[in-house]
MIRO-849679 format. One record per residue (C-alpha): residue in one letter; x, y, z; residue number from 0. Coordinates in nm, 2 decimals, decimal comma. Example, Ala and Ser with C-alpha at 12.3 -4.5 7.8 and 13.67 -1.06 7.14 Angstrom:
// MIRO-849679
<r><res>a</res><u>1,23</u><v>-0,45</v><w>0,78</w><n>0</n></r>
<r><res>s</res><u>1,37</u><v>-0,11</v><w>0,71</w><n>1</n></r>
// end
This chain:
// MIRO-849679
<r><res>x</res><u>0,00</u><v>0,00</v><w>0,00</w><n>0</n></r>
<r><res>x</res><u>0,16</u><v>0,39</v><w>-0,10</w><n>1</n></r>
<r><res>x</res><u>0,04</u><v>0,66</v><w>0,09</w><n>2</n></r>
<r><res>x</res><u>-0,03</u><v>1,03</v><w>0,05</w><n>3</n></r>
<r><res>x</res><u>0,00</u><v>1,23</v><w>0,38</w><n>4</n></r>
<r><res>x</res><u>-0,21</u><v>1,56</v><w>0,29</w><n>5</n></r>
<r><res>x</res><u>-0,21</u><v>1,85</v><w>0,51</w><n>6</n></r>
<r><res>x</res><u>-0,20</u><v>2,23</v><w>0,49</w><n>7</n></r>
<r><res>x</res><u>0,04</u><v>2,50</v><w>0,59</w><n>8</n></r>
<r><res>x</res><u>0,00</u><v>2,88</v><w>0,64</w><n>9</n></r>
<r><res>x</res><u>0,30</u><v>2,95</v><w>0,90</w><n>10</n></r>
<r><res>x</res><u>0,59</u><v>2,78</v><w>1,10</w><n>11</n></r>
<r><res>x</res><u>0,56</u><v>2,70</v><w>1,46</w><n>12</n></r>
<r><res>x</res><u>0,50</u><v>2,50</v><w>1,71</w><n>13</n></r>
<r><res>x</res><u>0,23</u><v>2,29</v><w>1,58</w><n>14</n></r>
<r><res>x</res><u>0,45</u><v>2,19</v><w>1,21</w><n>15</n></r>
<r><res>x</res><u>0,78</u><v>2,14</v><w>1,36</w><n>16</n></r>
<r><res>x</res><u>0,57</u><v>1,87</v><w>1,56</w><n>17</n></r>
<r><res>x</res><u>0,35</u><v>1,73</v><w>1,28</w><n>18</n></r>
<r><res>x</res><u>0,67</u><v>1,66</v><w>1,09</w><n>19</n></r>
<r><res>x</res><u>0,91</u><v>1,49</v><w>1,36</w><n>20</n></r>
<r><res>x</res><u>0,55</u><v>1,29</v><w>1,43</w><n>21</n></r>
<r><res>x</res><u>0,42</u><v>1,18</v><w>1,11</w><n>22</n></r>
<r><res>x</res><u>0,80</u><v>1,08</v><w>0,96</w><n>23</n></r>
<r><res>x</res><u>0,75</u><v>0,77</v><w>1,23</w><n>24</n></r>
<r><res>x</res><u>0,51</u><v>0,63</v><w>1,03</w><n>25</n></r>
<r><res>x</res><u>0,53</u><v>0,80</v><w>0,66</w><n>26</n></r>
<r><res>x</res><u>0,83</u><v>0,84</v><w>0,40</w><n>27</n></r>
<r><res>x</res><u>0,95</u><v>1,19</v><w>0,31</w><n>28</n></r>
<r><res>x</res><u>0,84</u><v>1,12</v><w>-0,06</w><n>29</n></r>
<r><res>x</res><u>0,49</u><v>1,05</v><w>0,11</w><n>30</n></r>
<r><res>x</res><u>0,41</u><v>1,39</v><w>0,25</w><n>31</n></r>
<r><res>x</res><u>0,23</u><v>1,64</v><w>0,03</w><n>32</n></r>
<r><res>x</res><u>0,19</u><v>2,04</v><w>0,11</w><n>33</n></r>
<r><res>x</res><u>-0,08</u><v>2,32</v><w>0,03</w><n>34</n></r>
<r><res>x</res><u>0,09</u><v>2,62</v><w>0,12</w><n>35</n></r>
<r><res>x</res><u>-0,08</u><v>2,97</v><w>0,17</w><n>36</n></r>
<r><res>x</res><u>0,05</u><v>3,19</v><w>-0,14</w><n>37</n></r>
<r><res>x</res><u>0,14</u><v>3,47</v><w>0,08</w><n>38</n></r>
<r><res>x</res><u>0,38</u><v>3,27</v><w>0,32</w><n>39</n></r>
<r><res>x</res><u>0,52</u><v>3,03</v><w>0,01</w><n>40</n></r>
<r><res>x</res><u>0,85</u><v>3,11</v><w>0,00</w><n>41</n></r>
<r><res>x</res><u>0,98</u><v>3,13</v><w>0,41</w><n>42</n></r>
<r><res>x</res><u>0,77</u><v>2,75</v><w>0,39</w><n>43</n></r>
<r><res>x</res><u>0,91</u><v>2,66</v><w>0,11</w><n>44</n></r>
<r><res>x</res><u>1,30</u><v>2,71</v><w>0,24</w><n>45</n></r>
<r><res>x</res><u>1,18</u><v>2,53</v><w>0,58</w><n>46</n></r>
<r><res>x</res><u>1,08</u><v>2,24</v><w>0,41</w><n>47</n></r>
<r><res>x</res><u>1,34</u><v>2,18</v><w>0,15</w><n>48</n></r>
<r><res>x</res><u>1,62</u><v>2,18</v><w>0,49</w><n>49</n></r>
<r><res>x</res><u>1,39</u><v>1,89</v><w>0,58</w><n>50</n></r>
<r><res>x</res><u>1,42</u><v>1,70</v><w>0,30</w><n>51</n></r>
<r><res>x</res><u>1,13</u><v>1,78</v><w>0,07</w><n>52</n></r>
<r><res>x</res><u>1,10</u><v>1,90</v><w>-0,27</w><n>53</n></r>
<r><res>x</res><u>0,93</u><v>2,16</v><w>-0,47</w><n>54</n></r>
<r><res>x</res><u>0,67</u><v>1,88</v><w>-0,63</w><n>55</n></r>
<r><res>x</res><u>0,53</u><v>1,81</v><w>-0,28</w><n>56</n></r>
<r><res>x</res><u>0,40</u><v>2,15</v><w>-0,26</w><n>57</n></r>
<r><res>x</res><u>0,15</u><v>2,36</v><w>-0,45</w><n>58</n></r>
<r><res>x</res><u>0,01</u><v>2,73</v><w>-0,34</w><n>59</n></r>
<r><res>x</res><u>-0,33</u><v>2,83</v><w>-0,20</w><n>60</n></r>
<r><res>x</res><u>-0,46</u><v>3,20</v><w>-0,22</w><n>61</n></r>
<r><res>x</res><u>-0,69</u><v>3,22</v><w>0,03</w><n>62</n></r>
<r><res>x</res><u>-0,78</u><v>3,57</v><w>0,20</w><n>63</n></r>
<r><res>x</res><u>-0,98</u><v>3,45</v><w>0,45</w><n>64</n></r>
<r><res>x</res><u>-0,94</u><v>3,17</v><w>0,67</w><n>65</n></r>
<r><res>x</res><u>-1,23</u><v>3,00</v><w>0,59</w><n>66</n></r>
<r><res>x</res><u>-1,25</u><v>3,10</v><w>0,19</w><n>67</n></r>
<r><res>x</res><u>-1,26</u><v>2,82</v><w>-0,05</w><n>68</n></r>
<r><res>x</res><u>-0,96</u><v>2,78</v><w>-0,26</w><n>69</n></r>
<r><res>x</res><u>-0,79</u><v>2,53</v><w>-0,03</w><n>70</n></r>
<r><res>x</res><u>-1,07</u><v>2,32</v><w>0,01</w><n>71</n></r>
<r><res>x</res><u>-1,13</u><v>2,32</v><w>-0,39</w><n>72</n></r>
<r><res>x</res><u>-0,75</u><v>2,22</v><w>-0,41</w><n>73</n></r>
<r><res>x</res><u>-0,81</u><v>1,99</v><w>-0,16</w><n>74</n></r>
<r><res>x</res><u>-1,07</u><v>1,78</v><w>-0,33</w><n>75</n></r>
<r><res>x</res><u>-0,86</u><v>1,82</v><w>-0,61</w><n>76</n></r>
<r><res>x</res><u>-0,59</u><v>1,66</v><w>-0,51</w><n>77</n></r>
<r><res>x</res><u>-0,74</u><v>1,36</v><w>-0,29</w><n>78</n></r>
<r><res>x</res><u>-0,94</u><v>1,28</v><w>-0,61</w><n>79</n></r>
<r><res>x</res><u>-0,58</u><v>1,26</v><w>-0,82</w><n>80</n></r>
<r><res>x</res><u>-0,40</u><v>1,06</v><w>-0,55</w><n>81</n></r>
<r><res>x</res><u>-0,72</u><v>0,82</v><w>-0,51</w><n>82</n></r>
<r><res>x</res><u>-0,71</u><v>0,77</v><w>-0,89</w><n>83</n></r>
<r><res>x</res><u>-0,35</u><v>0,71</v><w>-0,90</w><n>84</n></r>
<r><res>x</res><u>-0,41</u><v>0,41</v><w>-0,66</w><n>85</n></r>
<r><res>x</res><u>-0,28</u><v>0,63</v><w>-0,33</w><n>86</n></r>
<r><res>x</res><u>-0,45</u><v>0,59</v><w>0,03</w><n>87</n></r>
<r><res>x</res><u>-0,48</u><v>0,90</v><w>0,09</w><n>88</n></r>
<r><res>x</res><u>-0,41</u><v>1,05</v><w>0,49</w><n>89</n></r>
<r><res>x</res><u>-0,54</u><v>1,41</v><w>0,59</w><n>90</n></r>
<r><res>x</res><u>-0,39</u><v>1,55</v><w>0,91</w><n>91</n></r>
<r><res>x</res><u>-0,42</u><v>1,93</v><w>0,98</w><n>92</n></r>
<r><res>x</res><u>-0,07</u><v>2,07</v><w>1,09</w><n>93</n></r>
<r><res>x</res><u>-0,25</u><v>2,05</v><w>1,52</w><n>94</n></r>
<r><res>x</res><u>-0,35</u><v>1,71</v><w>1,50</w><n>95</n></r>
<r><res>x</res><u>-0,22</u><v>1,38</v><w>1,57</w><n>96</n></r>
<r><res>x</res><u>-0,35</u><v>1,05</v><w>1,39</w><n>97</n></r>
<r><res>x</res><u>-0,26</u><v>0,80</v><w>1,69</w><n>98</n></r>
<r><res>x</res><u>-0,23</u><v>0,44</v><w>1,70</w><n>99</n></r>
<r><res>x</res><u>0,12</u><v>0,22</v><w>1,81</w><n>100</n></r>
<r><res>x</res><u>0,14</u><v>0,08</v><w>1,52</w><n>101</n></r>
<r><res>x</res><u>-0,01</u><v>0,36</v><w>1,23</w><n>102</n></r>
<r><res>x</res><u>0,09</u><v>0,22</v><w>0,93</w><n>103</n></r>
<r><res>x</res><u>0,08</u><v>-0,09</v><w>0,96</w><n>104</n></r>
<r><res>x</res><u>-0,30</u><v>-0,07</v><w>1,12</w><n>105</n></r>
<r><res>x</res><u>-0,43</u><v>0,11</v><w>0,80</w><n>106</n></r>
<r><res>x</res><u>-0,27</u><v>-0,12</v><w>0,61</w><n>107</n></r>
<r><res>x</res><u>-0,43</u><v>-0,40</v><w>0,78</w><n>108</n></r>
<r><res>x</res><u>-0,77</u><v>-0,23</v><w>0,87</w><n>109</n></r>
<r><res>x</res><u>-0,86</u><v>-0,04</v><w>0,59</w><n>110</n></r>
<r><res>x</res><u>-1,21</u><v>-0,06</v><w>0,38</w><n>111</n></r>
<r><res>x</res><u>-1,28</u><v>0,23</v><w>0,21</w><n>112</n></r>
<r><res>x</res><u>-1,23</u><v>0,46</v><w>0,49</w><n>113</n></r>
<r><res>x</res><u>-1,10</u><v>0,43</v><w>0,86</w><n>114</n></r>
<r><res>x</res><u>-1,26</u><v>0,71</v><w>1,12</w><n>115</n></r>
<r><res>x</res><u>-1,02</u><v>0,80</v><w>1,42</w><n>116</n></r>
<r><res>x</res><u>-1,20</u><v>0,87</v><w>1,74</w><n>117</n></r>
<r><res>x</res><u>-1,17</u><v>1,23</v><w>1,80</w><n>118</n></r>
<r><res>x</res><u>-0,99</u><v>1,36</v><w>2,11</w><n>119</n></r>
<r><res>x</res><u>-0,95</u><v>1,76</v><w>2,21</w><n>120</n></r>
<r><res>x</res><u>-0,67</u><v>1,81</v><w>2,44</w><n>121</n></r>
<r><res>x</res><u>-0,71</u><v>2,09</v><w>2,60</w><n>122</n></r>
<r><res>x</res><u>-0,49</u><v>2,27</v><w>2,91</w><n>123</n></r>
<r><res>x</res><u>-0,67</u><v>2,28</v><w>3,22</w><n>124</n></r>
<r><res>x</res><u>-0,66</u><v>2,60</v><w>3,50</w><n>125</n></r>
<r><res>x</res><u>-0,43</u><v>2,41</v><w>3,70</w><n>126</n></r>
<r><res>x</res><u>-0,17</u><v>2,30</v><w>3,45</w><n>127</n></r>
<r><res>x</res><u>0,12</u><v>2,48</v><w>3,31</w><n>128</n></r>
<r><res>x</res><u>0,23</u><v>2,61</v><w>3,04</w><n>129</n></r>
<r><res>x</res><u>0,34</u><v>2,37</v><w>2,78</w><n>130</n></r>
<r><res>x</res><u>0,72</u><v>2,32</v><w>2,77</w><n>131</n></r>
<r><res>x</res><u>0,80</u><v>2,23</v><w>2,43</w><n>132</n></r>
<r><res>x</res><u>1,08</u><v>2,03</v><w>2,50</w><n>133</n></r>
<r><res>x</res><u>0,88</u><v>1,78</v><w>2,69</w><n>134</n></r>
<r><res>x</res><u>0,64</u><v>1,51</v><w>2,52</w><n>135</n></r>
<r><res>x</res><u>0,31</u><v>1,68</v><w>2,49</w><n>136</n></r>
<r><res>x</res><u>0,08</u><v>1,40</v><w>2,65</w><n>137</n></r>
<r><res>x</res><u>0,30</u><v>1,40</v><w>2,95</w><n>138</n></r>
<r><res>x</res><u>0,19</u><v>1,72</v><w>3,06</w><n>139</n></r>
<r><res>x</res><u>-0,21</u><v>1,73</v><w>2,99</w><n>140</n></r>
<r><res>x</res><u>-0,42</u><v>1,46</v><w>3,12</w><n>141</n></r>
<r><res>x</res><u>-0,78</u><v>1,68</v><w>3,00</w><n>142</n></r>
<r><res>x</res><u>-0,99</u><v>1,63</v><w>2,71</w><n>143</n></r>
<r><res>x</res><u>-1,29</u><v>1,81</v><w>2,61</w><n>144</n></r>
<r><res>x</res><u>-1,62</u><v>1,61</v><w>2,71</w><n>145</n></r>
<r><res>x</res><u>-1,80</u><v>1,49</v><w>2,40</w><n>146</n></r>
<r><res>x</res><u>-1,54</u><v>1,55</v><w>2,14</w><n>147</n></r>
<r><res>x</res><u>-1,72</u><v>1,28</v><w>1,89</w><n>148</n></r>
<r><res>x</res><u>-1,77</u><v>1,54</v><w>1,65</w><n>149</n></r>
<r><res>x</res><u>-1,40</u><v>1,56</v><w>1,59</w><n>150</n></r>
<r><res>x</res><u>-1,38</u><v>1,20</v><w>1,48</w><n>151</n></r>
<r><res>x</res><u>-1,31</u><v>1,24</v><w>1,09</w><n>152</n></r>
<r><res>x</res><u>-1,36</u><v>1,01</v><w>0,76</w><n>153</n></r>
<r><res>x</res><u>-0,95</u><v>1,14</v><w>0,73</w><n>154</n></r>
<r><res>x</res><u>-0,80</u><v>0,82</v><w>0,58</w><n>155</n></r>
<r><res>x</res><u>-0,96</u><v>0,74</v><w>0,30</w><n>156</n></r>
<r><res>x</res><u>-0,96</u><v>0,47</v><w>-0,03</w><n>157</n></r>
<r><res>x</res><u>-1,28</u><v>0,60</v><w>-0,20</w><n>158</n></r>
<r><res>x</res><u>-1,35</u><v>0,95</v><w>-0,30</w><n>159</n></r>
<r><res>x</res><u>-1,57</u><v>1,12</v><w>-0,05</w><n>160</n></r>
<r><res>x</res><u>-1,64</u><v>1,54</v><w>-0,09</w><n>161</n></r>
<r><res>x</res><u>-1,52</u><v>1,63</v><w>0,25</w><n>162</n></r>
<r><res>x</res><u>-1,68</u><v>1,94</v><w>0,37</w><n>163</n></r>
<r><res>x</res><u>-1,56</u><v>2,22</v><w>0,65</w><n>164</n></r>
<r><res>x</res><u>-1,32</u><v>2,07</v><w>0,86</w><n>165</n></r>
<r><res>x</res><u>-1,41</u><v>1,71</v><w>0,70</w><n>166</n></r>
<r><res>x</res><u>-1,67</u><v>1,66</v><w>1,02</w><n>167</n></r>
<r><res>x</res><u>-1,94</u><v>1,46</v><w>0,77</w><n>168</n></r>
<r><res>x</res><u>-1,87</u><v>1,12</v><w>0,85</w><n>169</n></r>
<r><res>x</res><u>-2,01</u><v>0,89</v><w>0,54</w><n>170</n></r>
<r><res>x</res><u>-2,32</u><v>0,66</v><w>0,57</w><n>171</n></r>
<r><res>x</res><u>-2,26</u><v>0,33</v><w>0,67</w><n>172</n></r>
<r><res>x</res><u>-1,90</u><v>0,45</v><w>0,85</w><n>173</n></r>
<r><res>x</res><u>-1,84</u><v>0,39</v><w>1,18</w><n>174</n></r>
<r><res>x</res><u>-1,59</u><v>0,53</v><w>1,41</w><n>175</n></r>
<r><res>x</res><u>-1,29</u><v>0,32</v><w>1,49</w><n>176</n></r>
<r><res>x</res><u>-1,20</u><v>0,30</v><w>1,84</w><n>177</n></r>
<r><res>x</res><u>-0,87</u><v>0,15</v><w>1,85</w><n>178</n></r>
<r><res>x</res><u>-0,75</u><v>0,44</v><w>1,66</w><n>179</n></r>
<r><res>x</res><u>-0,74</u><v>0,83</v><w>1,79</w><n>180</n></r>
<r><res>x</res><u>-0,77</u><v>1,17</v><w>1,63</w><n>181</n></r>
<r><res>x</res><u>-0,58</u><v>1,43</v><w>1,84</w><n>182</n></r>
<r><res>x</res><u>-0,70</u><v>1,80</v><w>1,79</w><n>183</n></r>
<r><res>x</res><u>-0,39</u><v>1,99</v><w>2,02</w><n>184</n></r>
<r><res>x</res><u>-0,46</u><v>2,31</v><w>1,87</w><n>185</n></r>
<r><res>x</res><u>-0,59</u><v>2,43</v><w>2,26</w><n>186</n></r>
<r><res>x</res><u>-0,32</u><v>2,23</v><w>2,45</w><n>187</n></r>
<r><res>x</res><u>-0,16</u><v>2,56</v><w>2,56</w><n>188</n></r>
<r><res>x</res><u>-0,33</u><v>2,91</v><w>2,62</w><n>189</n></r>
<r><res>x</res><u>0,01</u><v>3,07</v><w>2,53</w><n>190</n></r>
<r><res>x</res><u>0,08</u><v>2,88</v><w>2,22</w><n>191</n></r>
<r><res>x</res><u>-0,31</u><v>2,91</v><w>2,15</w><n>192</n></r>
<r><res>x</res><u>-0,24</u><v>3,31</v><w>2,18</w><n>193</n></r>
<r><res>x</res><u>0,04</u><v>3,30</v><w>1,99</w><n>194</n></r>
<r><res>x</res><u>-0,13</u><v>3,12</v><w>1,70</w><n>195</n></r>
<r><res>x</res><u>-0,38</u><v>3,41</v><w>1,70</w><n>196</n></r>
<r><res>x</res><u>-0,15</u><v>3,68</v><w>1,65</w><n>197</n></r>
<r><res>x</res><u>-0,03</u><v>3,50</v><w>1,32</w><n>198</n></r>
<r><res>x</res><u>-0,35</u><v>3,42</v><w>1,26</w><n>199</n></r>
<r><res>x</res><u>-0,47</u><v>3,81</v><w>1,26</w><n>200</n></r>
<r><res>x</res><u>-0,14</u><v>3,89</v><w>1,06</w><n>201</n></r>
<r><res>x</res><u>-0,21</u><v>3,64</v><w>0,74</w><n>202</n></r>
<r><res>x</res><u>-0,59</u><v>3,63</v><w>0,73</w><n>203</n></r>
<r><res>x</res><u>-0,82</u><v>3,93</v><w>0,68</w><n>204</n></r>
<r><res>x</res><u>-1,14</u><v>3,76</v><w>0,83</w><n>205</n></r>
<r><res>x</res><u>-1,12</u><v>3,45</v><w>1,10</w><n>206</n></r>
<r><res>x</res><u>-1,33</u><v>3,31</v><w>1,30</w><n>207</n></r>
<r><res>x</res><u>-1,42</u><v>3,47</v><w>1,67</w><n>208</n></r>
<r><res>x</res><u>-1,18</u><v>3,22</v><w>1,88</w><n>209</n></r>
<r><res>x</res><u>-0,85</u><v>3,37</v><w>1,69</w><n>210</n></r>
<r><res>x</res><u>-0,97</u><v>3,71</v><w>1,76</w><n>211</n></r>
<r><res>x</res><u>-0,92</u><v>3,69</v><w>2,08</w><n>212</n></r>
<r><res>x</res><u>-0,51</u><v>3,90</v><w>2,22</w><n>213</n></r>
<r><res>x</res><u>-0,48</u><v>3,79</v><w>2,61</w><n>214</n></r>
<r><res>x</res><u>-0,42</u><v>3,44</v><w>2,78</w><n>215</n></r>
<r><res>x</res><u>-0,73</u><v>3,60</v><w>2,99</w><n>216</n></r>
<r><res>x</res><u>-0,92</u><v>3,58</v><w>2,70</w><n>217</n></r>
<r><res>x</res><u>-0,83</u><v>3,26</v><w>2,57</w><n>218</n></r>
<r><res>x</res><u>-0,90</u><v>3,06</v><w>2,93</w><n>219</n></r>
<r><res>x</res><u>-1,25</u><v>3,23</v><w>2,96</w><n>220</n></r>
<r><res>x</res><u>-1,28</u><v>3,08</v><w>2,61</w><n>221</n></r>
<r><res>x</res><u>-1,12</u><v>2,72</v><w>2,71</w><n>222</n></r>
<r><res>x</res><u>-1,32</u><v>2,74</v><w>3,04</w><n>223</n></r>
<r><res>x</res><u>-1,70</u><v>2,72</v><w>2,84</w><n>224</n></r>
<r><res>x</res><u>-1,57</u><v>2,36</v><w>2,75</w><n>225</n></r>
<r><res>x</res><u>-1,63</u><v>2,07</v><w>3,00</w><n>226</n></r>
<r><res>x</res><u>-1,31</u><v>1,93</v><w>3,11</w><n>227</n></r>
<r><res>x</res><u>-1,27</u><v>1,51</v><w>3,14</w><n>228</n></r>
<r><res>x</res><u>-0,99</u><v>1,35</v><w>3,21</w><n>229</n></r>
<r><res>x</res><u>-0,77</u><v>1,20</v><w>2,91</w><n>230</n></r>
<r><res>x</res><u>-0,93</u><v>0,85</v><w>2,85</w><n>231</n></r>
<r><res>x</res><u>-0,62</u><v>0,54</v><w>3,00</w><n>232</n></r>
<r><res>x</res><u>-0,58</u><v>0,43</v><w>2,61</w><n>233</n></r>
<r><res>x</res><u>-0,48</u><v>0,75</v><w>2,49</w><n>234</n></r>
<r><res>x</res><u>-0,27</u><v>0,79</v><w>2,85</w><n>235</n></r>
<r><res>x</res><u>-0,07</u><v>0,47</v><w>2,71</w><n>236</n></r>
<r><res>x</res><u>0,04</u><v>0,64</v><w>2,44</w><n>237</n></r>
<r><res>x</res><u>0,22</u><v>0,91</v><w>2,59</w><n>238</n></r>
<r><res>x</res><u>0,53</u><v>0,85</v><w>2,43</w><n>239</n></r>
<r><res>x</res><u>0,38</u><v>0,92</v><w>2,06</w><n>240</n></r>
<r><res>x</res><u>0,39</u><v>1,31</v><w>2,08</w><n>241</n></r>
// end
C-alpha cells in the first residue's frame, strides 16, 4: 500500500515542527504532500526543502480569509488525483495527531474504504502549566474536552468522499474506529493558542471569533466554556507518541 499524507500549511511554529518529527515515524519523506498559503510560500518553502522535501510536494493556495474556499477546492482536487492514482490518501491538519502504536501498519491491515479516528481535544486545564515544548506533549495534559465525537473524521480514505468544512461529515454506513485516535492539540496551551492568533490576525483578513481573541485572559475564559474530562487510559498509554 503507498500513501499520501495531505495537510495544509499557512506558517511555522509550534504545531508543524511537531506534525513533521510525528508523522516521519510512520510515513516516507516522498509520502508527504503540502498546500501552502501563497502569501507565506516562500519562508515555507525554504523550511521544508532543509527537511528534506521537494518543490513537487507542494503547490500554493490563495486564500484571504481563513475559511475562503480555494484550499478546500484544491483539496478535493488533489485527494481525487492521489485516489485515482491508486494512493491511500491520509489528511492531518498541521495540530493534530493521527494516533495508533502501530499507524501504518493498522491502516494497512484495517482499511475498507475509509477508517474514522476517534476524535480527542486536548485541551490545558486552569491548574496545569504552560506547555514546555521540550517535553512530550501528553505527558503534561491529562484533560480532554467532554463529547469531542464530532472531531472523529472520515481522514483516511480509499474511496472519494467530498469532505466538507473541517471534513466533520462522516459517510453513511462508517463507523468510528475506536482502536484508533484523532488528536485535535490546537488548545493544549493558552500561550501557544495566543500565539497562534497573533499569526492568525497577521495572514488572514477575516477568521473566526476564537482567533480574535489577544490575552491568555481571554483565551481561558474561552477554554473554560468547555467541559473538562480526564484524558481517556488508552490515549494515556500512548504518551510517548507526541
Amino acid at each position: 500500500m503507498e500513501f499520501r499524507l495531505m495537510t495544509h500549511i499557512d506558517r511555522i511554529n509550534y504545531f508543524s515542527d511537531g506534525f513533521i518529527e510525528y508523522y516521519t515515524k510512520w510515513f516516507n519523506i516522498d509520502e508527504f504532500f503540502f498546500l501552502i498559503k501563497e502569501t507565506e510560500y516562500n519562508k515555507i518553502f525554504k523550511y521544508l526543502c532543509d527537511r528534506g522535501f521537494t518543490k513537487h510536494q507542494m503547490i500554493r493556495y490563495k486564500n484571504k480569509g481563513y475559511l475562503a474556499g480555494h484550499k478546500r477546492m484544491l483539496q478535493q482536487k488533489k485527494k481525487k488525483e492521489f485516489l485515482r492514482k491508486g494512493y491511500t490518501v491520509v489528511y492531518s491538519s498541521q495540530d493534530e495527531r493521527i494516533v495508533h502504536p502501530d499507524l501504518r501498519n493498522y491502516i494497512i491491515n484495517n482499511l475498507k474504504d475509509y477508517i474514522v479516528p476517534r476524535g480527542v481535544v486536548i485541551i490545558q486545564h486552569p491548574t496545569e502549566d504552560v506547555l514546555d515544548i521540550t517535553k512530550p506533549l501528553l505527558s503534561q495534559r491529562s484533560y480532554q474536552v467532554s463529547g469531542a465525537q464530532d472531531r472523529s473524521k472520515p481522514q483516511i480514505l480509499r474511496k472519494n468522499i467530498n469532505w466538507d468544512s473541517g471534513m466533520h461529515k462522516i459517510p453513511e454506513g462508517a463507523e468510528v474506529d475506536e482502536n484508533i485516535f484523532l488528536v485535535d492539540i490546537g488548545k493544549c496551551c493558552t500561550k501557544i493558542a495566543l500565539d497562534n492568533n497573533m499569526i492568525t490576525l497577521n495572514i488572514y483578513e477575516n477568521v473566526p471569533h476564537f482567533y480574535k481573541y489577544k490575552t491568555i485572559e481571554e483565551v481561558q475564559k474561552h477554554f473554560d466554556k468547555k467541559e473538562y474530562k480526564e484524558i481517556n487510559k488508552d490515549l494515556k498509554k500512548l504518551s510517548n507518541a507526541f
